[in-house]
MIGUFI-79781 format. One record per residue (C-alpha): residue in three letters; x, y, z; residue number from 1. Coordinates in steps of 0.001 Angstrom, whole numbers, padded with zeros to 6 digits. Example, Ala and Ser with C-alpha at 12.3 -4.5 7.8 and 13.67 -1.06 7.14 Angstrom:
SITE   aa        X        Y        Z    i
SITE  ALA   012300  -004500   007800    1
SITE  SER   013670  -001060   007140    2
***
This chain:
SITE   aa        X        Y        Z    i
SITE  UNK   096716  -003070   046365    1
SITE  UNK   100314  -002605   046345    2
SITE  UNK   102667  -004499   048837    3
SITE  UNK   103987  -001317   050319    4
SITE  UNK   104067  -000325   053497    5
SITE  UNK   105174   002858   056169    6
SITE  UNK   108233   002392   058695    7
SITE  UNK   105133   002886   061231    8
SITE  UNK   103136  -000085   059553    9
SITE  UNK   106203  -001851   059545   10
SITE  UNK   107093  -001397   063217   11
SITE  UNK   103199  -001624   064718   12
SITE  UNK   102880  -004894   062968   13
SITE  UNK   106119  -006387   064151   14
SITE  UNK   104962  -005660   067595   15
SITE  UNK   101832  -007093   067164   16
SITE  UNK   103224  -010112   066062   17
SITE  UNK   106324  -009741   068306   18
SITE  UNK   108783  -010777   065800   19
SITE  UNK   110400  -009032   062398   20
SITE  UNK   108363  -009896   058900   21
SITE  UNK   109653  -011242   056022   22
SITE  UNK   108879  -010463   052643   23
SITE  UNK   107011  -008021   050692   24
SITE  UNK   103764  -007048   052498   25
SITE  UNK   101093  -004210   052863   26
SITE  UNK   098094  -003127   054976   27
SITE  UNK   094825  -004902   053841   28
SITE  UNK   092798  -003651   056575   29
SITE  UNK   093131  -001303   059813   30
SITE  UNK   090766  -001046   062835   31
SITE  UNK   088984   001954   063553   32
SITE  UNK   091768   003312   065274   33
SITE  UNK   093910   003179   062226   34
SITE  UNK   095863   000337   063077   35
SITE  UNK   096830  -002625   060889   36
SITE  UNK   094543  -005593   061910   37
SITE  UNK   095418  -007432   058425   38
SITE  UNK   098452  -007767   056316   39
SITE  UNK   098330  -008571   052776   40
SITE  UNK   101517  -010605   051870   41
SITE  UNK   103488  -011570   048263   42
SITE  UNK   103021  -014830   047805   43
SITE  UNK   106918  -015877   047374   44
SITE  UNK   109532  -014848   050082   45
SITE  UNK   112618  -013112   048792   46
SITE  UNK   114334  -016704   048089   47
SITE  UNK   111764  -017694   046140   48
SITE  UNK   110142  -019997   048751   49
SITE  UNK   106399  -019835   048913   50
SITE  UNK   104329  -017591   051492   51
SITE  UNK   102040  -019493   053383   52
SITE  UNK   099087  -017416   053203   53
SITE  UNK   098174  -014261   051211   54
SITE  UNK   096758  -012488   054431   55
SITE  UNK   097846  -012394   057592   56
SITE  UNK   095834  -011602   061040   57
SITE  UNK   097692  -009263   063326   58
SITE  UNK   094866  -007669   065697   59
SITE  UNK   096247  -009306   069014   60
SITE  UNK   092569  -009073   070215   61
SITE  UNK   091128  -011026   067367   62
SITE  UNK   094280  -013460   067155   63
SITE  UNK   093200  -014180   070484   64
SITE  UNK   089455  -014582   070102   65
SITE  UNK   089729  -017237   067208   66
SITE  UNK   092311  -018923   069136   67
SITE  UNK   090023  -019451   071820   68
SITE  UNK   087354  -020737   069022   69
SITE  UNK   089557  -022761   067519   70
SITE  UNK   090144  -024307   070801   71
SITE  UNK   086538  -024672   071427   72
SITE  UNK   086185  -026792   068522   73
SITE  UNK   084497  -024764   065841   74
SITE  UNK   086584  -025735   063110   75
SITE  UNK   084748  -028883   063519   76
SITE  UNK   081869  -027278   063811   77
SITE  UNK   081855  -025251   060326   78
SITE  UNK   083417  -028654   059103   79
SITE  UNK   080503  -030685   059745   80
SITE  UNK   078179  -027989   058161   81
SITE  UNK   080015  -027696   054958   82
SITE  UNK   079268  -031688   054778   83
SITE  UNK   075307  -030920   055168   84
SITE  UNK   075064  -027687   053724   85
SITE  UNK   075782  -026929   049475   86
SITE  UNK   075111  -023363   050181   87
SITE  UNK   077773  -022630   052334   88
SITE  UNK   080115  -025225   050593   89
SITE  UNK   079328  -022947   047671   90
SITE  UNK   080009  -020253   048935   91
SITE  UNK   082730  -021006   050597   92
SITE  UNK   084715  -022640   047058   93
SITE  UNK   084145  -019158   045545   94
SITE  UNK   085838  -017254   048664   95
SITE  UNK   088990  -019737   047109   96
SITE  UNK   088287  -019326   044266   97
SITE  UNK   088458  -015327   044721   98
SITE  UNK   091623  -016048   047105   99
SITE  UNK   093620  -017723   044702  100
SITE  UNK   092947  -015004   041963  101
SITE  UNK   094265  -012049   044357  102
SITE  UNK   096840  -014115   045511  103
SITE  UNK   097874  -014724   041278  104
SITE  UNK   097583  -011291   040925  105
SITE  UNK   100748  -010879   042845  106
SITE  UNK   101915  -014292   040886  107
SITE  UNK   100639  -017025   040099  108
SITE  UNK   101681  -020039   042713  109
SITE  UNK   100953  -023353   041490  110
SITE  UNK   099084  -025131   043844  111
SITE  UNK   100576  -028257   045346  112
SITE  UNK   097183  -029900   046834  113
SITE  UNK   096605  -027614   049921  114
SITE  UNK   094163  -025353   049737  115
SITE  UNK   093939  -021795   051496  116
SITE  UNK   093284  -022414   055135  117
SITE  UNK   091915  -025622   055018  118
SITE  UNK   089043  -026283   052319  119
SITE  UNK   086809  -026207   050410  120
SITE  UNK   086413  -029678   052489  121
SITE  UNK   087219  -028880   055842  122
SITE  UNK   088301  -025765   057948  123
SITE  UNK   092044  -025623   058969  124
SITE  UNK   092739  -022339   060433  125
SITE  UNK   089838  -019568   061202  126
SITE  UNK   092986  -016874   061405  127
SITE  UNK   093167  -017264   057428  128
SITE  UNK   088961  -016962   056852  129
SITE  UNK   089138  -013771   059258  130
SITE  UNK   091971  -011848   057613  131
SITE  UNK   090496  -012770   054631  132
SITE  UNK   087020  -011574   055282  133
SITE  UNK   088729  -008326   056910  134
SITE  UNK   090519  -007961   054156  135
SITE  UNK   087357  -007819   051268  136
SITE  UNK   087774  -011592   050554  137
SITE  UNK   083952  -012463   051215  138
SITE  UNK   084768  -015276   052883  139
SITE  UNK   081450  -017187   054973  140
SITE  UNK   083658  -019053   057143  141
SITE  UNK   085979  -015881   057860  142
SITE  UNK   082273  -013814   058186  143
SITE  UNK   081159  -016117   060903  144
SITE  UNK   084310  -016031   062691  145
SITE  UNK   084486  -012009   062971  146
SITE  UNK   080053  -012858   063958  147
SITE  UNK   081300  -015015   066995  148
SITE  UNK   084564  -012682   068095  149
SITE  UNK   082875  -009541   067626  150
SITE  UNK   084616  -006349   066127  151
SITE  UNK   087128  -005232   068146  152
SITE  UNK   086261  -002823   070207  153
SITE  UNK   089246  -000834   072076  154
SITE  UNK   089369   002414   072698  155
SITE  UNK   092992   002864   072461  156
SITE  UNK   095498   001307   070200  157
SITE  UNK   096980  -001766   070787  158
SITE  UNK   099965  -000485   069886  159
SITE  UNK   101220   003173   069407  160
SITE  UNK   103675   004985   067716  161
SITE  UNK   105676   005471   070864  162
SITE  UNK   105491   001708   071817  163
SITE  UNK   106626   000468   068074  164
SITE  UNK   109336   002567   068000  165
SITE  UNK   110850   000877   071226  166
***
């Protein structure tokens, strides 16, 4: 995937996220309305400083929902099973694996100890297993977060052309 994106992209995403971007970026996913729901992102802003994540959540309806899991807890939750479970701790050290190879794709980042999102330990941020899994990624902890917010379903965008532009 290239990190391009339209004006339109550019201007439904900052109102999604309410603020301008930074960096090189493209679309890694869109609802079924057509909207971006996930941004891919270059792994090094223009000054050379380091991206936080590869891919970025902006459905406000699904930023919301794993807000109000994270809030609930479940981090801890899908903590305490990667402790008792080798399948999903398995699984989930591939979906970083894969994570950090897309991300090197762009360029490679050497890592400095943190791992994406939390891991392959402990979960740190659902947001950053979601986009991921949106995204392709194959990511367990990201597929049971999108199992417990459900798919969005709206029937109109959450933001249109007309409302971007403003």
């Amino acid at each position: 995937m290239s990190l391009e994106h339209s004006e339109l992209d550019r201007q439904q995403v900052e109102a999604q996220l309410g603020r301008p971007l930074r960096g090189r970026w493209g679309v890694a996913a869109r609802c079924h309305l057509g909207v971006p729901m996930v941004i891919e992102n270059h792994p090094r802003l223009e000054d050379g400083s380091p991206f936080p994540t590869l891919y970025w959540l902006t459905c406000p309806l699904l930023i919301k929902r794993a807000s109000m899991l994270e809030s609930a807890g479940w981090m801890q939750e899908i903590t305490g099973e990667l402790t008792r479970s080798d399948e999903l701790r398995i699984r989930f050290a591939g979906s970083i694996d894969r994570y950090r190879a897309r991300r090197d794709e762009h360029e490679r980042i050497e890592d400095s100890g943190s791992t994406p999102g939390g891991g392959p330990d402990r979960v740190k941020c659902l947001h950053a297993h979601l986009a991921h899994q949106l995204a392709g990624g194959e990511n367990p902890v990201g597929a049971r977060t999108l199992a417990a917010t459900g798919w969005p379903d709206c029937v109109r965008p959450c933001v249109t052309p007309e409302e971007a532009e403003a």
